[in-house]
GUNU-19385 format. One record per residue (C-alpha): residue in one letter; x, y, z; residue number from 1. Coordinates in steps of 0.25 Angstrom, whole numbers, plus 2048, in hexadecimal, padded with zeros to 3 digits. Layout:
! residues N
{"a"; {X; Y; Z}; NUM}
...
! end
This chain:
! residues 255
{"x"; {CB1; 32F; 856}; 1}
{"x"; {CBF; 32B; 856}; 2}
{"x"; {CC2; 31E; 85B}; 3}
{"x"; {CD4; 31C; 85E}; 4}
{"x"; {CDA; 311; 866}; 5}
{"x"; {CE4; 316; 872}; 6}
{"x"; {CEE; 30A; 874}; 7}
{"x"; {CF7; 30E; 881}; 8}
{"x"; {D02; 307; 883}; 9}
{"x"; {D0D; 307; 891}; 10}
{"x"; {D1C; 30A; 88B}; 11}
{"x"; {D25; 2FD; 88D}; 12}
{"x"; {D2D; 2F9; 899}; 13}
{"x"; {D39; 303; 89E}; 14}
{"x"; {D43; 2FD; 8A8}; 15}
{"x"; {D3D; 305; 8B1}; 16}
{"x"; {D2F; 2FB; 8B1}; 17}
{"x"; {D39; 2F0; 8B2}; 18}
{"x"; {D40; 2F4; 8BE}; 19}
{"x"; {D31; 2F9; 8C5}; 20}
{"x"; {D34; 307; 8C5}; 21}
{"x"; {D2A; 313; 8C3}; 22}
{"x"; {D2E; 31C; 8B8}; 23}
{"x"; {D22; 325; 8B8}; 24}
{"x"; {D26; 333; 8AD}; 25}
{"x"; {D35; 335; 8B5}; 26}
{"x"; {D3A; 32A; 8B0}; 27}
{"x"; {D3C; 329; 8A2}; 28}
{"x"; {D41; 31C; 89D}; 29}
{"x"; {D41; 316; 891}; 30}
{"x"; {D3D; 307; 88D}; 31}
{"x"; {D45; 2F9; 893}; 32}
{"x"; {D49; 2EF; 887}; 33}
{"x"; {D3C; 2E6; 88E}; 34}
{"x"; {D34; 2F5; 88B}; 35}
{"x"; {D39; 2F7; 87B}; 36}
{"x"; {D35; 2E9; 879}; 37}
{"x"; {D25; 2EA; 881}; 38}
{"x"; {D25; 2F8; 877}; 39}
{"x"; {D2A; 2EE; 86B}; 40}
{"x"; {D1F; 2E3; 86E}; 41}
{"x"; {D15; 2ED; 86F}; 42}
{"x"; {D18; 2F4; 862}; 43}
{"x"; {D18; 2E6; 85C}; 44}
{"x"; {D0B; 2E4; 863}; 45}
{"x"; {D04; 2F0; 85E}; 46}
{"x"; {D0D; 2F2; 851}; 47}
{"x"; {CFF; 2F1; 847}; 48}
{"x"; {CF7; 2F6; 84F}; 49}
{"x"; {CF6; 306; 84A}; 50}
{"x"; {CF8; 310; 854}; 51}
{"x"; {CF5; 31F; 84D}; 52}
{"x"; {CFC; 329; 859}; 53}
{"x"; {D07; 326; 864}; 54}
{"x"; {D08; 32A; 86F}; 55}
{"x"; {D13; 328; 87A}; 56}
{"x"; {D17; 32D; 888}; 57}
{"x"; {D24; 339; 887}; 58}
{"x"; {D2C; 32D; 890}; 59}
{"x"; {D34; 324; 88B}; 60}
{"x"; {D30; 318; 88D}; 61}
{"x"; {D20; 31B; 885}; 62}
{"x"; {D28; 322; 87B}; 63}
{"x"; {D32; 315; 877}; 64}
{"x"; {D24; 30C; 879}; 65}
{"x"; {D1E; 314; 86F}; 66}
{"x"; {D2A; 315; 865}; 67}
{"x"; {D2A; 306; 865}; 68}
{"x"; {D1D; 303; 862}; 69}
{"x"; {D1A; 30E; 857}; 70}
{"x"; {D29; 308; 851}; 71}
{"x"; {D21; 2F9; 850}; 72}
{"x"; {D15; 2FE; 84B}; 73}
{"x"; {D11; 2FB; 83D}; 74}
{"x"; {D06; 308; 83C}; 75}
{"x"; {D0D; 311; 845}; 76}
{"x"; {D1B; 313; 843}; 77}
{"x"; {D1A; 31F; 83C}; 78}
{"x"; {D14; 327; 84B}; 79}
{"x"; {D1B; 330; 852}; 80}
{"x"; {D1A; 32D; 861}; 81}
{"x"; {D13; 338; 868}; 82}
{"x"; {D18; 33B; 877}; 83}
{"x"; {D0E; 33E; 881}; 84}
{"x"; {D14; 344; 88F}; 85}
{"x"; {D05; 341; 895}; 86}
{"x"; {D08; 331; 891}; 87}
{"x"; {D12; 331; 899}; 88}
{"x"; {D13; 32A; 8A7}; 89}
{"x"; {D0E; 32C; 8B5}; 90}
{"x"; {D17; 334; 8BD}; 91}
{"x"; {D1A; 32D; 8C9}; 92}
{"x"; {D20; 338; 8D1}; 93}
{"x"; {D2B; 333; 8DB}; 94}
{"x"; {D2A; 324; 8D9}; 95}
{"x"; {D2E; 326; 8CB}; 96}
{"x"; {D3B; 31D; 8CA}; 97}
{"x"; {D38; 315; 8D5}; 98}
{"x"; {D32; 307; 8D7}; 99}
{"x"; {D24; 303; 8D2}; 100}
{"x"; {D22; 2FC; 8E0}; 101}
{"x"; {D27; 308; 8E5}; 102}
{"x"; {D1B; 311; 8E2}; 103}
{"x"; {D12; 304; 8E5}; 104}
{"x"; {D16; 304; 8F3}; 105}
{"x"; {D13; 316; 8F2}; 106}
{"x"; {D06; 312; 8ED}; 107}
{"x"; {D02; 30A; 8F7}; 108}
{"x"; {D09; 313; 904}; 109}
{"x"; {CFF; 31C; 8FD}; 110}
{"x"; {CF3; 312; 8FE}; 111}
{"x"; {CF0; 314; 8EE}; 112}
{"x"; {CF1; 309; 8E2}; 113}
{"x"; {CFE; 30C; 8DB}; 114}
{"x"; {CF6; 310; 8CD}; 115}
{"x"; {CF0; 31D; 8D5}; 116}
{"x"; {CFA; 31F; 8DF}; 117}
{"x"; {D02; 32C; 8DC}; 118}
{"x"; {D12; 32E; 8E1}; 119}
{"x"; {D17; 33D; 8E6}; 120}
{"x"; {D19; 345; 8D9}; 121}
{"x"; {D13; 33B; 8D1}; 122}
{"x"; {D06; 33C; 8C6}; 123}
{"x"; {CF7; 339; 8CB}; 124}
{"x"; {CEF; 330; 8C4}; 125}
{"x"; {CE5; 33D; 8C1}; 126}
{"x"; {CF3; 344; 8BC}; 127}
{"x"; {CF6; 337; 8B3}; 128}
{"x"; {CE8; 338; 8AE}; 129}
{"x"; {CE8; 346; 8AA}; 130}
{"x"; {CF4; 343; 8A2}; 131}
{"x"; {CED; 33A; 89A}; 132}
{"x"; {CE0; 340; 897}; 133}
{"x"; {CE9; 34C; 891}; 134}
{"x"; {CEF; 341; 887}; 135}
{"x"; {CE3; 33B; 885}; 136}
{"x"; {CDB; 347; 87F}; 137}
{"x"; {CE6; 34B; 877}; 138}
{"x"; {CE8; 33C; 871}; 139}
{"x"; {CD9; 33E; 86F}; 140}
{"x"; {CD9; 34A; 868}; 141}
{"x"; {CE4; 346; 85F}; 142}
{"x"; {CDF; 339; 85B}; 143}
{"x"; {CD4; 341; 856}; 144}
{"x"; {CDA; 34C; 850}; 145}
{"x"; {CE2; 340; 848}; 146}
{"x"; {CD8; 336; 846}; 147}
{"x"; {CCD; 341; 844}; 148}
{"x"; {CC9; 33A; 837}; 149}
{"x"; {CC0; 32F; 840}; 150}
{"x"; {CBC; 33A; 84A}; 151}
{"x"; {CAD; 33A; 84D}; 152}
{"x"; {CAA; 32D; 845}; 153}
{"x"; {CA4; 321; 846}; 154}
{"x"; {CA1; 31A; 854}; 155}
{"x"; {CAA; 319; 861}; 156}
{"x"; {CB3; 30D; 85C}; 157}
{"x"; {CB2; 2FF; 862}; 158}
{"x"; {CBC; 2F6; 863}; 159}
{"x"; {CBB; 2E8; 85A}; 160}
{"x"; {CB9; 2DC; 861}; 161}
{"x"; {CC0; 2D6; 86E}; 162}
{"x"; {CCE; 2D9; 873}; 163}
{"x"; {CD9; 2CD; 86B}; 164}
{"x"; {CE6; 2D3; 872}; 165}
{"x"; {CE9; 2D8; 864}; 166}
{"x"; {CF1; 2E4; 862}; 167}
{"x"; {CE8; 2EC; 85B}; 168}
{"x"; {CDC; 2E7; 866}; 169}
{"x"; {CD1; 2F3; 864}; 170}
{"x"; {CD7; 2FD; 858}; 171}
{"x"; {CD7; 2F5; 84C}; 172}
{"x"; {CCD; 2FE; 847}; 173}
{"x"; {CD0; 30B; 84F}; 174}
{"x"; {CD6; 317; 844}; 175}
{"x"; {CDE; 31B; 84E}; 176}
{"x"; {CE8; 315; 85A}; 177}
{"x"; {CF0; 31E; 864}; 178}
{"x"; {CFC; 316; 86A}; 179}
{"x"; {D00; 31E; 878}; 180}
{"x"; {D0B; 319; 87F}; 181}
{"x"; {D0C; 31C; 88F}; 182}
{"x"; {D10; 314; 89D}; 183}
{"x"; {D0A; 30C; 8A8}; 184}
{"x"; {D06; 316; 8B1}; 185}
{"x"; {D00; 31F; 8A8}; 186}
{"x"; {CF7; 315; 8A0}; 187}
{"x"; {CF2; 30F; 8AD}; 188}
{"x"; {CEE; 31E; 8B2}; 189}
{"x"; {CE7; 31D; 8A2}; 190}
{"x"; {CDF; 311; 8A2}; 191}
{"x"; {CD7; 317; 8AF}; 192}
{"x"; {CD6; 324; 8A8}; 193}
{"x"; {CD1; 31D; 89C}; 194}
{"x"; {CC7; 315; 8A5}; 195}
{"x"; {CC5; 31E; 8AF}; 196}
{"x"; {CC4; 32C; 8A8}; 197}
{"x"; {CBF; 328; 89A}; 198}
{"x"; {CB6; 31D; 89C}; 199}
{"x"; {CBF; 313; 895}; 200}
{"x"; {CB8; 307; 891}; 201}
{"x"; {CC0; 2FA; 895}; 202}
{"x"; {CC1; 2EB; 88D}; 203}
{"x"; {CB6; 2E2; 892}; 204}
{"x"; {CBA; 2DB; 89E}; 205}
{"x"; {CC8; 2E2; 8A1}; 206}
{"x"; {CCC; 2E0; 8AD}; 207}
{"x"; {CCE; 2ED; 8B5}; 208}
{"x"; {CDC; 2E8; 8BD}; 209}
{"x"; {CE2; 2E9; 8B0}; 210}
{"x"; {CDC; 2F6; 8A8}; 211}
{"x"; {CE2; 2FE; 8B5}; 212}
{"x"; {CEF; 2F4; 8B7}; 213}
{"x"; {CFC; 2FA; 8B1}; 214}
{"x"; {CFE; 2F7; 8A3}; 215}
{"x"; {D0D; 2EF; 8A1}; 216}
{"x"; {D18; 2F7; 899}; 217}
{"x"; {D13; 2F7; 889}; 218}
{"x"; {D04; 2F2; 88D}; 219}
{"x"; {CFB; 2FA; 885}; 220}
{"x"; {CEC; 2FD; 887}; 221}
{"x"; {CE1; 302; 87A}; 222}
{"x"; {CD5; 30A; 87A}; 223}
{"x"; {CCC; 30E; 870}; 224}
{"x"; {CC9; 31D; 873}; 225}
{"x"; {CBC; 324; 869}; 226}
{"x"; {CBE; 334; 868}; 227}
{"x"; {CB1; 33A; 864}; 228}
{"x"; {CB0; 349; 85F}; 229}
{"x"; {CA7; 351; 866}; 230}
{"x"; {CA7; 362; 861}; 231}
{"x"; {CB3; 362; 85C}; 232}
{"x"; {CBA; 35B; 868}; 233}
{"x"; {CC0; 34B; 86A}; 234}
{"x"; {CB9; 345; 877}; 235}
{"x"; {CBC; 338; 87C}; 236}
{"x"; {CB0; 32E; 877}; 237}
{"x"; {CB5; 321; 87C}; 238}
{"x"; {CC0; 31A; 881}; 239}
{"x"; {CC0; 30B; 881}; 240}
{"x"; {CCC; 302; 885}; 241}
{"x"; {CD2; 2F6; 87E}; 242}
{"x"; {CDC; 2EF; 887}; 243}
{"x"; {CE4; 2F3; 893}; 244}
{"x"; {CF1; 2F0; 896}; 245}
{"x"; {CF4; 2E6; 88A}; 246}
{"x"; {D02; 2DF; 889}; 247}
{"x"; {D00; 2D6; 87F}; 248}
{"x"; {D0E; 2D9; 879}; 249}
{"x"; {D15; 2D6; 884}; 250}
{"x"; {D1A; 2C6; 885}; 251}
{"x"; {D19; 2C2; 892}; 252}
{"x"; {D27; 2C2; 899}; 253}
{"x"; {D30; 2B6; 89B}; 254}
{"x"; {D26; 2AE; 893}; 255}
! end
């Protein structure tokens, strides 16, 4: 078996998320000042904790999240950033540029929750979904063709103890820690693959509204995911999630 935590964490604010406007893959910005400075926190949030592979989306602003946070950390700083064009967000089609509200009010002409609802020349949930299936069996693979040292030993890890909001919550014995860095959208379509598709184990008590809410520029989510080798091929074993949407690096505005 090989056990690995999967940290994935939303790219910082752009002006864009200021102003309420959907950005979606045609749009390309990169982070606000308010956005370098979540990506900062983060990286000081997360700075011992020792992430072995990172991935980003190919846009701007996951790319410039990512930077940030492997430049603070004290184990990782040597990594190369590896861009990932199926990391990156949603397509949106034609409501791409304009208001968030703008799409609500499509979704609901269309009788659909916003989450599901697709605009013309936009990406289904089914299409986002494919998208991340493809990443994930090659994340898998190269975890293991990496870390082959702890494949098909031991036990299907378990996390220690309860959850203290501490950075390193659920990997402090885990050999190996891939950081990806993505977007809103994206990682919402993720969470319901995770739970959904792969049987996903969630924290005792967690509260449905919030697994499936949208997670807030640099929130992050962790899973533990176990590998197991079967004929010379790497199957999925397990999958358990950590936390979701976790932003304890963010200090609450105007306080």
């Amino acid at each position: 078996m090989l056990s690995f935590g999967l940290t994935i964490l939303r790219h910082g604010e752009t002006q864009y998320n200021k102003d309420g406007l959907l950005q979606g893959q045609g749009i390309d910005s990169p982070l606000s000042e308010t956005g370098v400075q979540q990506a900062e926190a983060a990286g000081e949030y997360l700075q011992d904790v020792h992430f072995t592979n990172v991935f980003a989306s190919d846009m701007k602003r996951a790319k410039q999240t990512a930077e940030i946070i492997v430049r603070k950390n004290k184990t990782c700083s040597h990594l190369d950033t590896v861009t990932v064009p199926a990391l990156k967000e949603r397509s949106f089609g034609v409501a791409e540029g304009g208001l968030v509200e703008d799409m609500k009010n499509m979704a609901k002409a269309a009788g659909q929750p916003i989450p599901e609802y697709t605009p013309p020349d936009g990406e289904t949930m089914d299409q986002v979904k494919i998208r991340i299936g493809s990443f994930l069996k090659s994340l898998f693979q190269q975890m293991a063709d990496e870390h082959h040292v702890k494949i098909c030993q031991g036990d299907e890890f378990q996390p220690d103890g309860p959850l203290a909001g501490r950075p390193e919550d659920g990997v402090q014995n885990v050999f190996a820690h891939a950081l990806v860095v993505s977007h809103g959208a994206y990682m919402r379509v993720a969470m319901r693959y995770f739970i959904e598709d792969l049987a996903c184990t969630l924290p005792p008590g967690a509260n449905m509204a919030q697994v499936f809410s949208a997670c807030p520029n640099t929130g992050m989510c962790r899973f533990i995911v176990t590998l197991k080798c079967c004929n010379a091929k790497i199957q999925l074993s397990g999958i358990k999630c950590v936390f979701v949407n976790r932003r304890d690096h963010i200090k609450i505005e105007n306080n």
